[in-house]
C-alpha positions as a printed NumPy array, in Angstrom:
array([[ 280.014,  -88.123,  143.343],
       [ 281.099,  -91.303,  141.847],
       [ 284.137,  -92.037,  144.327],
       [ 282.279,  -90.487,  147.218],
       [ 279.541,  -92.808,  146.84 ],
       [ 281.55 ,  -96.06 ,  146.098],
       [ 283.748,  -94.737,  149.65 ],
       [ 280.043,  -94.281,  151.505],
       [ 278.867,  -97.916,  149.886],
       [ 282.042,  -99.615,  151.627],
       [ 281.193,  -97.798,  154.639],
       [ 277.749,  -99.405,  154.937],
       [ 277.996, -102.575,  153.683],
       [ 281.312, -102.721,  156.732],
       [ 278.996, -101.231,  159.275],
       [ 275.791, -103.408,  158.402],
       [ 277.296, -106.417,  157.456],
       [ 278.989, -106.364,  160.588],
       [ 275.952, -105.583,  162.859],
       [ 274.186, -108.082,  161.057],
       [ 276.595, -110.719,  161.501],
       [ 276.249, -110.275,  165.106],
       [ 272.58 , -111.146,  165.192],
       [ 273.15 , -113.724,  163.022],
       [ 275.874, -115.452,  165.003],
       [ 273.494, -114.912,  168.528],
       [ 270.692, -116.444,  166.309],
       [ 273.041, -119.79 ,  165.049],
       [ 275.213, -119.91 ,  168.859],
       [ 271.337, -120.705,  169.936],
       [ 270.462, -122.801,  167.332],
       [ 273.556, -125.565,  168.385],
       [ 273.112, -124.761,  172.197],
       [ 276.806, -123.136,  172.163],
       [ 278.027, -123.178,  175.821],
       [ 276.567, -119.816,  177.303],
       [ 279.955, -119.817,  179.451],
       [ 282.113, -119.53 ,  176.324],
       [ 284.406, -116.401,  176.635],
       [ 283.429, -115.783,  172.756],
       [ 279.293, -116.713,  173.285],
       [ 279.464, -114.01 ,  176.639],
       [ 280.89 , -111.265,  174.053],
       [ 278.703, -111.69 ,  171.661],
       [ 275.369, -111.8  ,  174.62 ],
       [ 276.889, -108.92 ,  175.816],
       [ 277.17 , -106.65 ,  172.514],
       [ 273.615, -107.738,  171.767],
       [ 271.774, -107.86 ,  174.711],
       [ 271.   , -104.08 ,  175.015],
       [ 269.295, -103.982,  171.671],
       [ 267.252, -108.283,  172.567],
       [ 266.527, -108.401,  175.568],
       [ 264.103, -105.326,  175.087],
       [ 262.21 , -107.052,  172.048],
       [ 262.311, -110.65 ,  173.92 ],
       [ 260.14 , -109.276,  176.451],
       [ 257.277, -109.038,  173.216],
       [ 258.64 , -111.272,  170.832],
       [ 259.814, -114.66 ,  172.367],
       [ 262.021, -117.69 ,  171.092],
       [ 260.338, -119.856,  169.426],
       [ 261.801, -123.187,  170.194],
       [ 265.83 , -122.609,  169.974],
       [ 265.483, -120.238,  167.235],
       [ 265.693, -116.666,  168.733],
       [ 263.259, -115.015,  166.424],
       [ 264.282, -111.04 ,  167.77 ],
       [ 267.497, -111.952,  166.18 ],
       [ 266.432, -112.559,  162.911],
       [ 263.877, -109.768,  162.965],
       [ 266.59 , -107.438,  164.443],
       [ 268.893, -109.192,  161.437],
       [ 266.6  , -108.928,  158.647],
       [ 265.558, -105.285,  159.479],
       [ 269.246, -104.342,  159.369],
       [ 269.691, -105.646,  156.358],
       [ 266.189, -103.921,  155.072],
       [ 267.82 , -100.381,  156.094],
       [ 271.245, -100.943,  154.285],
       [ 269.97 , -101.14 ,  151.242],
       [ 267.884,  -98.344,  151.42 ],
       [ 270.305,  -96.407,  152.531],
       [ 272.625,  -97.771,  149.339],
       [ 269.867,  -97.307,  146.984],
       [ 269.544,  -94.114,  148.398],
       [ 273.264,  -93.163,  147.813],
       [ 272.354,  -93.761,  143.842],
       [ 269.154,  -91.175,  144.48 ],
       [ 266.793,  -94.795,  143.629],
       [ 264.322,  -96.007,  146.437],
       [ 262.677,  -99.411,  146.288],
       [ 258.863, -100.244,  146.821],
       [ 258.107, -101.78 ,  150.125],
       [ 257.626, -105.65 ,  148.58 ],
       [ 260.797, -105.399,  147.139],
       [ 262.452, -103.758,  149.833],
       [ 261.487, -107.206,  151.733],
       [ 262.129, -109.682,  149.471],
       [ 265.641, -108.25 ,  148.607],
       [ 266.618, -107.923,  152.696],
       [ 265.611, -111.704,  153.114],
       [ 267.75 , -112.306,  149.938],
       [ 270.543, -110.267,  151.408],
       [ 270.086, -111.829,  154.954],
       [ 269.704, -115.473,  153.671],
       [ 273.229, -114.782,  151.3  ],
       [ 275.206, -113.137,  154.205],
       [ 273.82 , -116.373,  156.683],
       [ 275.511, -119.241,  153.827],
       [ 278.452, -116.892,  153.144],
       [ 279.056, -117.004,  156.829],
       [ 278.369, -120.444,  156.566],
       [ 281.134, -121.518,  153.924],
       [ 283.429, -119.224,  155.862],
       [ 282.975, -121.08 ,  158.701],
       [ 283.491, -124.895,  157.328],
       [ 286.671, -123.42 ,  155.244],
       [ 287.7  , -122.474,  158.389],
       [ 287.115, -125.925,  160.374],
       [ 288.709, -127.918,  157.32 ],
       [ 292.135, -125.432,  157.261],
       [ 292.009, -126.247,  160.904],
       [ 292.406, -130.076,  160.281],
       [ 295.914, -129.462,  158.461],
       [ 297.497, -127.193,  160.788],
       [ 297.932, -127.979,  164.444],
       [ 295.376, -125.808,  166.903],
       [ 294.949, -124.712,  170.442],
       [ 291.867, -127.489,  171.636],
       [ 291.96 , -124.824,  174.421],
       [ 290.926, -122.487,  172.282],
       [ 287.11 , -120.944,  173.204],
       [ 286.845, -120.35 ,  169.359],
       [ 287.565, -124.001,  168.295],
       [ 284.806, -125.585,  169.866],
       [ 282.354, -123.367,  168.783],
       [ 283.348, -123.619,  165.269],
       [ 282.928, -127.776,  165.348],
       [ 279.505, -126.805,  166.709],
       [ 278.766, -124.525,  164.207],
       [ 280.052, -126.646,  161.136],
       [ 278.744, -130.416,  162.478],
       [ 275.272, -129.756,  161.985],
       [ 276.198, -129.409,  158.198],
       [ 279.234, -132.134,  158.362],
       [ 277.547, -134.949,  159.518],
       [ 275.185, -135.754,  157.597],
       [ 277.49 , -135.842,  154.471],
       [ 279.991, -137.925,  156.473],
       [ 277.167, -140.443,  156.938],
       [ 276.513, -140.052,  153.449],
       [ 279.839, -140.091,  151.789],
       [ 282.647, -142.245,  152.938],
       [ 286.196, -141.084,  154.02 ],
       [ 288.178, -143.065,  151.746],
       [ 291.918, -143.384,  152.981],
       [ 290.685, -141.299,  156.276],
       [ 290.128, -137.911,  153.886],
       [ 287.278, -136.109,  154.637],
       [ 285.296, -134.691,  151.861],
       [ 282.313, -133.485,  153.706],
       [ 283.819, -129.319,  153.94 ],
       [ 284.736, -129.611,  149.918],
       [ 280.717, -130.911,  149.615],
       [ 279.018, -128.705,  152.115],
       [ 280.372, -126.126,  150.487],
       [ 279.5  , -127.147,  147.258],
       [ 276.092, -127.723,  148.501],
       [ 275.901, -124.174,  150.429],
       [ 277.265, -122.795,  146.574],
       [ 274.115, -124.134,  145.005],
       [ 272.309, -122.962,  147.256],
       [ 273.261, -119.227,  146.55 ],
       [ 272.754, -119.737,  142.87 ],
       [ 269.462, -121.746,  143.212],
       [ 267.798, -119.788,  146.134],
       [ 269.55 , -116.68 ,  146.959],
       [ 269.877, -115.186,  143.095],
       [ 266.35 , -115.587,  141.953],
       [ 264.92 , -114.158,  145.576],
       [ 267.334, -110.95 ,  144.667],
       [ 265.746, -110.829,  141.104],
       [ 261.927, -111.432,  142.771],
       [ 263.044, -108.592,  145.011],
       [ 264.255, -106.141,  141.795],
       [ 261.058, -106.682,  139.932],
       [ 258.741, -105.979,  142.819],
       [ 260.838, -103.01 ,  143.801],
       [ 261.065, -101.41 ,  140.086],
       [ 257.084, -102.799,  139.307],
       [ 255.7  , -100.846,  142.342],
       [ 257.329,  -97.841,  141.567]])
C-alpha cells in the first residue's frame, strides 16, 4: 500500500495543484489588470470560465479581486487534502480542514509568487523575446512586489536587489505565516476528532 499511496499522493497534489494554480493565476491576472487580449490571459479565461462565470452570477468581484476564484481555489485545495488524508485512512475535523486549505492555498499563492520573480530576474541576464505575450505579464505580475523595494533599496552600480529581497521577504513569510496556520490547522483537525 505504501508505494501505491505515495504514486496516488503525486497524482493529486499534480492534478490539484494544477487546477488550483489556475484559479489562482485568473484571481492575480485581475488583481494587476493583465491585458484581457493577452493570448496567455484568453487561455487561462477560457479554461476557467465554464466552472466562474456560473458562481459570478451569485458571488460577484469585489473590487478587482475575483472572489469565485479564491472560493473555487480554496475549496480545491480543501478537497485535496481530504482526499490525501484519506489515502492514509485519517480524516480531519471540519475547522481544521479550513484552516489547513487556507494554509495550503496561501503557501501555493507565495510559492507561485517566488517562482515568478526568479523567473523575471533570470530574465534580466539572458536576452528575451519583448514580443513575447508571457513577458509582459510576468513584469506585471512581479512589479507590484518589485517596486516598492526598489524605492526602498538602492541599485548600487545599476544591480538590482529587489528579486534576491522579495524573495527573501516572500521566504519569511512562509515560515512566519504559512507554518503556524498549518500547525493551527493540525491541532483543530486532531482536537475535534
Amino acid at each position: 500500500m505504501g508505494y501505491l499511496a505515495n504514486a496516488g499522493q503525486i497524482l493529486v497534489n499534480f492534478v490539484f495543484v494544477t487546477l488550483v494554480a489556475l484559479a489562482v493565476f485568473r484571481v492575480l491576472l485581475q488583481l494587476v489588470r493583465a491585458n484581457f487580449y493577452n493570448p496567455v490571459c484568453q487561455a487561462l479565461y477560457k479554461l476557467t470560465n465554464p466552472v466562474l462565470m456560473p458562481l459570478h452570477r451569485f458571488i460577484p468581484n469585489w473590487r478587482n479581486f475575483d472572489v469565485a476564484a479564491t472560493l473555487v481555489a480554496w475549496l480545491l485545495s480543501a478537497l485535496k487534502l481530504v482526499l490525501l488524508y484519506a489515502m492514509y485512512g485519517q480524516s480531519l475535523a471540519l475547522a481544521g480542514l479550513a484552516v489547513m486549505a487556507l494554509a495550503d492555498l496561501v503557501e501555493l499563492v507565495l510559492v507561485l509568487l517566488i517562482g515568478l520573480v526568479f523567473v523575471r530576474a533570470l530574465m534580466s541576464f539572458v536576452s528575451v523575446e519583448r514580443a513575447n505575450p508571457v513577458v509582459p505579464l510576468l513584469f506585471q505580475l512581479t512589479e507590484p512586489l518589485l517596486r516598492p523595494i526598489r524605492r526602498l533599496i538602492p541599485t548600487p552600480g545599476g544591480f538590482d536587489f529587489s528579486p534576491a529581497l522579495a524573495i527573501l521577504a516572500i521566504m519569511l513569510v512562509l515560515a512566519l505565516l504559512v507554518a503556524p496556520l498549518v500547525d493551527l490547522g493540525q491541532r483543530l483537525a486532531q482536537s475535534a476528532l
